[in-house]
C-alpha positions in Angstrom: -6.0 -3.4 0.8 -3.0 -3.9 -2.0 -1.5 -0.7 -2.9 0.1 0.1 -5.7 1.6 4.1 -6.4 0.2 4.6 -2.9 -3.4 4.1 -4.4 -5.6 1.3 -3.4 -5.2 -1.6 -6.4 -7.6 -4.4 -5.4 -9.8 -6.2 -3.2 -9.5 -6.1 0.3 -8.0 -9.0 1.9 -8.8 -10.3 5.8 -5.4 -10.9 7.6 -7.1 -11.0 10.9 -10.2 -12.7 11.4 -11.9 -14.6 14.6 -13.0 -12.0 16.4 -16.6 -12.9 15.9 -17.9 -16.7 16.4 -20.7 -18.1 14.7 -23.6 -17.5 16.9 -22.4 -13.6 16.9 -20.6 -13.5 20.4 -18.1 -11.1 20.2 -14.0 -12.8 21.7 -12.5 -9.6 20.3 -13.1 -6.1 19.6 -10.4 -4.6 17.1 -10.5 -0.7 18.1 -7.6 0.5 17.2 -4.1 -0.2 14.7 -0.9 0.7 14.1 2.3 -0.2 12.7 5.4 -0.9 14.8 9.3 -0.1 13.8 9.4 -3.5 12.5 6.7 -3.1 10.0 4.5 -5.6 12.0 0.6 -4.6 12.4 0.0 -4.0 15.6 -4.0 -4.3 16.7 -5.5 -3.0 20.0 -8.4 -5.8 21.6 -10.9 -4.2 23.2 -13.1 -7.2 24.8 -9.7 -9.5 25.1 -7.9 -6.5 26.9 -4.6 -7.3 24.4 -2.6 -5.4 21.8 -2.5 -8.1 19.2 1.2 -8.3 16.8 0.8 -9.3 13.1 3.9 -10.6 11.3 4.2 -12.5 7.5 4.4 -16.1 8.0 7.5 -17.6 8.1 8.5 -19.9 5.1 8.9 -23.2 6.1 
């Protein structure tokens, strides 16, 4: 969700998606977030027993 004056401003956007295939198996189970000292999400995996780090892409 974008923020802006520490208000939501906007549409939600994914940034982590796949958890769920197409004939509704679950390969993940998101159950818990956080945010490290480096500002990177981190996201605990239930089903995949993992703690899962999101980080901005890296420009090419």
């Amino acid at each position: 969700m974008p923020f802006a004056g520490g208000h939501p401003a906007g549409t939600p956007e994914d940034i982590l998606t796949g958890f769920v295939i197409a004939q509704g198996e679950a390969l993940g189970r998101p159950v818990g977030v956080a945010i490290d000292r480096a500002g990177a999400l981190l996201v605990a995996d239930d089903v995949g027993n993992s703690v899962w780090r999101v980080t901005p892409a890296m420009p090419k």
